[in-house]
N, C-alpha and C positions, 0 to 999 in steps of 0.2 A: 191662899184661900180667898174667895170672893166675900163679897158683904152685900148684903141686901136689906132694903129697908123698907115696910109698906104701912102707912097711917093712911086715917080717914080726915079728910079736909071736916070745913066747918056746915059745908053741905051733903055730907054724905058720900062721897065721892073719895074713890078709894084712888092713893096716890102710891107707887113704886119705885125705889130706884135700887138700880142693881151696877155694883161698882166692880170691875171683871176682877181677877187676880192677876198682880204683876208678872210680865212675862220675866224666867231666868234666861241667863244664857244661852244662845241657840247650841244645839249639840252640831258635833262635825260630823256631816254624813262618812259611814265607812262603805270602802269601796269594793263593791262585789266579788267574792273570791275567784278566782281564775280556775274557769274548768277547766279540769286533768284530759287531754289527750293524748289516745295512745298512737302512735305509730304505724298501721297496718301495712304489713308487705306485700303486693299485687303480686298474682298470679302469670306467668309469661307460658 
């Protein structure tokens, strides 16, 4: 979860910081399933 934080300086002026959320561990890409092909017998 990120954090963020926004105050007003001593002029008015609105100040923001915004701190991202740590990344976890990259996931492993899984690999595309293998289309089923059938066989088809040609006509002679």
């Amino acid at each position: 979860m990120e954090q963020y934080v926004s105050l007003m300086d001593t002029e008015g002026n609105r100040v923001s910081i915004l701190e991202p959320a740590p990344m976890g561990k990259p996931t492993k890409a899984k690999p595309a399933p293998k289309k089923k092909t059938t066989a088809k017998k040609k006509k002679r």
